[in-house]
N, C-alpha and C positions, 0 to 999 in steps of 0.2 A: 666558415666551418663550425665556429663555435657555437652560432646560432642554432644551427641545424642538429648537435648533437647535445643541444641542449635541451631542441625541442622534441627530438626523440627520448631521452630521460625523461624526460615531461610524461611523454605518451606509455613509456616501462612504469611512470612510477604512479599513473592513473589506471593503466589494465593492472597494476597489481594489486590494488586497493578497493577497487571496484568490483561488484559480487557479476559472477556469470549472467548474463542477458538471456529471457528464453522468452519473444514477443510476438505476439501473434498478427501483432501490425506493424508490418515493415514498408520502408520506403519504395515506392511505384515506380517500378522501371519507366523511361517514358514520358515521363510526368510532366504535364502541358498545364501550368497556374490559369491563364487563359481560358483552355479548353474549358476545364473543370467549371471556373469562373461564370463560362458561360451557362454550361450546365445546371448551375446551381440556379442561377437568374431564372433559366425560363424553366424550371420547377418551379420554384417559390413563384412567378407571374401566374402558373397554370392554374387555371379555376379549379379550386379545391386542394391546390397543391399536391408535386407529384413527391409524396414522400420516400418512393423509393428510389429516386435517383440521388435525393439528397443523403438516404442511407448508402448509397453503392456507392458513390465517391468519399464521402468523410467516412466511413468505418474501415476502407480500401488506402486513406492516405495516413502519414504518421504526423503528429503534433507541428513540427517543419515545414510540411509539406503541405497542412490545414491553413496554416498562417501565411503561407505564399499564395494558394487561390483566395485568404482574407484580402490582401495586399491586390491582388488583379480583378476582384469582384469591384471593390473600393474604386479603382482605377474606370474601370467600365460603368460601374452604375452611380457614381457620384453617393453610393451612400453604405454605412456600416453593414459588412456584412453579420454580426454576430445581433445587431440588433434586428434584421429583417428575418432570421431564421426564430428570433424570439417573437416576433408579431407573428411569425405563417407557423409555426408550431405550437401545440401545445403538450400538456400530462407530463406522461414518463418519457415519450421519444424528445421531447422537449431539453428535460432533464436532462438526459444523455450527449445529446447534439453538443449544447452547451457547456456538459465537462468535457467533450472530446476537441472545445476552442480553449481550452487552458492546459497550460505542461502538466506533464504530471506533477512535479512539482508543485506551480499555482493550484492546481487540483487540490493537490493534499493539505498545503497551508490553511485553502478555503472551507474544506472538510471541515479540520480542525477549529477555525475558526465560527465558524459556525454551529460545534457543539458545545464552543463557550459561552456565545454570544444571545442573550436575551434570557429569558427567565428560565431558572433551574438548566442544570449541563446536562449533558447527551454524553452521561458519561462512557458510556457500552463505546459510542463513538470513539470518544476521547484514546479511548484503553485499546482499542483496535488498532490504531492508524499509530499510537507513539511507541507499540508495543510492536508492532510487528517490521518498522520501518528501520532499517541499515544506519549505519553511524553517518555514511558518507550522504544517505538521504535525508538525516536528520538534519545534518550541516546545509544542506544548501535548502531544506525546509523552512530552517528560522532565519535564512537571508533572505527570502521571498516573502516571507512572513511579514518582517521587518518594513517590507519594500511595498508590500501591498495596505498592510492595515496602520503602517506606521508606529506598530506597537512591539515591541521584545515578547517574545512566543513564551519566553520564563518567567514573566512577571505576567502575561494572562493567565497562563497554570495554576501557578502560585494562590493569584486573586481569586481563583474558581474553584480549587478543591482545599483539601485541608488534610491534615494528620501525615499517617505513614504515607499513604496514597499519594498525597502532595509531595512527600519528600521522594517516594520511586518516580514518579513522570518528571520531576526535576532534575532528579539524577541522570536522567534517559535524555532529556532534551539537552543537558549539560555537553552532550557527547564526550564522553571520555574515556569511548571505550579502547581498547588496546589494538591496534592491527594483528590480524592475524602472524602470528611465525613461522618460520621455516622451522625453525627448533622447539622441540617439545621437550615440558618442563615438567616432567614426573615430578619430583619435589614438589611442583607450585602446584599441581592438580592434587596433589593429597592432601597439601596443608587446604588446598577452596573446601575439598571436598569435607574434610575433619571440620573445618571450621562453620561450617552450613548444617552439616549435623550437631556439632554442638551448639548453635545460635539456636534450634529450634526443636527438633526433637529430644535432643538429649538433656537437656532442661523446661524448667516448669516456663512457661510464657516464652515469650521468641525473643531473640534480640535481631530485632527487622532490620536493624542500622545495617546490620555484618552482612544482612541476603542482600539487601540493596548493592552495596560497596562491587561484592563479586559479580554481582548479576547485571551492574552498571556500565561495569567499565574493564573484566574481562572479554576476549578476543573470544565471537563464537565458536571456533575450533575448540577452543581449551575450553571451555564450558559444555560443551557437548562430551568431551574426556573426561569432567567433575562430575557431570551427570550420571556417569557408567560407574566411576569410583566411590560414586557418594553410597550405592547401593550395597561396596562390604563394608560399610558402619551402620548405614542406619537399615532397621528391617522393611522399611516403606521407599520408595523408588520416591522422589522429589516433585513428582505431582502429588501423589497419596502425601507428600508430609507438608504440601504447603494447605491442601484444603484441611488439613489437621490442625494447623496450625495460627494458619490466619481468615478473616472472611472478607464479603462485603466485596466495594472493588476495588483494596487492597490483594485479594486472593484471588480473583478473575484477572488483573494485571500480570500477577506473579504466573500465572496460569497459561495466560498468553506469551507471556516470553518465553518460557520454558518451552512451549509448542514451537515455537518462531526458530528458535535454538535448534532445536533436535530435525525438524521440514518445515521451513513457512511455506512452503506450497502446500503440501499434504493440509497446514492450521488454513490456510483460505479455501481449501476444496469442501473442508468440514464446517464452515461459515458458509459456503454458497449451499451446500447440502440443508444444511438444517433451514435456511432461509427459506428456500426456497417451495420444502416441504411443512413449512409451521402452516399452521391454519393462516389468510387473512396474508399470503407471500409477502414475506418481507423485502418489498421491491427496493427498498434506499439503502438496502445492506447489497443487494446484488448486484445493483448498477454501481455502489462505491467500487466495490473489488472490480467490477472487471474494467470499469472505466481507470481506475486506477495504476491497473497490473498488465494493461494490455499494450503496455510498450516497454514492460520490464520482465513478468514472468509468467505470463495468463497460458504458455502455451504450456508450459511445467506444471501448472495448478488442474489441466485438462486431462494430464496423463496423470498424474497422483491422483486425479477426481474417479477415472477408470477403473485406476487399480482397485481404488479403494471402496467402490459402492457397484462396477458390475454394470454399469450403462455409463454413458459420455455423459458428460456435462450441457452441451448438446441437444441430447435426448431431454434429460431432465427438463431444459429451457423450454424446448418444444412442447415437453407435458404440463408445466407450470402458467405458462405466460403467453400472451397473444398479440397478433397485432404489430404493429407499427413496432413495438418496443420488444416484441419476439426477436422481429427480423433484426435489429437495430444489435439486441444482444448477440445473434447468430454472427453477423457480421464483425465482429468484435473479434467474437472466440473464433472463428475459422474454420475451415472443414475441417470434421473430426480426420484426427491423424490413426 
């Protein structure tokens, strides 16, 4: 008995810490590792390879469910399946296939890792993926991290940037943010809010330490409540006073969080948007997000995408991008709801 109502505690006290799910790749009723297995084989065998069967089952299965037809491909053809989809593919559908054989997690460690690794940082990268990611995704970010490159994710930050900017993604990968509460703390939302206007607008130079601290390791609820209250002290609403206040990607950090804060789906609808419409599409900013978010919130970032610009997300793909890597994104985001 004890077991049992220990492990339901277990499962109260992980749905309650855990942000809402809204994923547009869910697990395949049905689901035959085998069948797939096979399917995938004589694709990849078929002269010229048949990419869209290898699209219709991995953008159709979920992360789980990718790794059990890896496991029965393995099984049948004696050999890797993640290395045989990297010889018969190439480009962007390439790229995608390949994050869609890593968790979201190992995804995002690798992102990361890889805007630190090698000459000068990918820091836009950097700022995106540590700025926008959950306490509880950050936590099991630098255990995959850790497990993958054998290195502490706080001490490559550290080694890679420098100043205030160094010390907020620190703060952020620290995880020490608050869990949200049942009780709401008027008191404590006036003093974040007073003390965010006094650290920056209401004196000359900012005191970044104080935006950090709140902006670290407060509970997104209660920061989205400072946000609202910060607005009867200071005359500029807390975006208007951080690009006042600070620049550089110190200020696109600060920038990001605060977006993250108030809708991260709305701040990635606004990053696939502008990506996708820049001159020269920013293909590695669009395949991050959705290969990322499409087993956590891609189907929430499709309906803030609607609301917010007046055609699907969808659409847009279709008018930006072509090809193999079209269909691959389509398949991802879902039919429009």
């Amino acid at each position: 008995m004890t077991m049992v109502s220990e492990f339901l505690g277990q499962l109260c006290l992980n749905i309650g810490t855990s942000e809402p799910t809204f994923p547009t790749v869910v697990p395949t009723v049905d689901f035959d590792p085998d069948r797939d297995a096979a399917r995938i084989d004589t694709a990849l065998k078929t002269k010229g390879v048949d990419e869209q069967t290898i699209i219709d089952v991995l953008t159709k299965r979920t992360y789980a469910q990718r790794r059990d037809i890896a496991f029965a491909y393995e099984k049948r053809v004696k050999k890797d399946m993640i290395s045989a989809l990297k010889g018969a593919l190439s480009g962007s559908l390439e790229t995608v296939i390949l994050g869609l054989m890593k968790s979201t997690t190992q995804y995002d460690a690798s992102v990361i890792r890889g805007s630190i690794k090698g000459l000068g940082t990918d820091e836009e990268t950097l700022i995106e993926v540590l700025c926008s990611r959950s306490n509880a995704e950050l936590v099991e970010i630098k255990k995959v991290y850790k497990e993958l490159f054998k290195k502490d994710l706080d001490k490559d930050v550290q080694g890679d940037t420098s100043g205030n900017f160094a010390k907020l993604l620190l703060a952020l990968v620290q995880t020490k943010r608050e869990e949200p509460s049942a009780m709401v703390d008027y008191e404590k939302i006036d003093q974040d809010a007073r003390a965010l206007f006094e650290a920056g607008v209401n004196i000359k130079g900012t005191d970044v330490a104080t935006w950090i601290s709140i902006m670290s390791e407060r509970s997104v609820p209660h920061l989205q409540k400072v946000f609202q209250r910060y607005k009867s002290y200071s005359p500029y609403d807390m975006q208007e006073s951080i690009v006042k206040e600070v620049k550089g990607d110190l200020q696109r950090s600060f920038l990001v969080l605060v977006d993250c804060f108030e809708n991260k789906q709305l701040y990635f609808a606004k990053r696939l948007n502008e990506a996708m419409k820049s001159k020269g599409a920013k293909e590695k900013i669009v395949t991050r997000i959705i290969v990322s978010r499409c087993e956590v919130d891609l189907k929430k970032i499709c309906s803030e995408y609607k609301a917010t610009f007046g055609e699907s997300l969808q659409r847009t793909i279709m008018e930006h991008t072509k090809g193999d890597y079209q269909k691959v994104l389509l398949g991802l985001c879902g039919p429009e709801q």
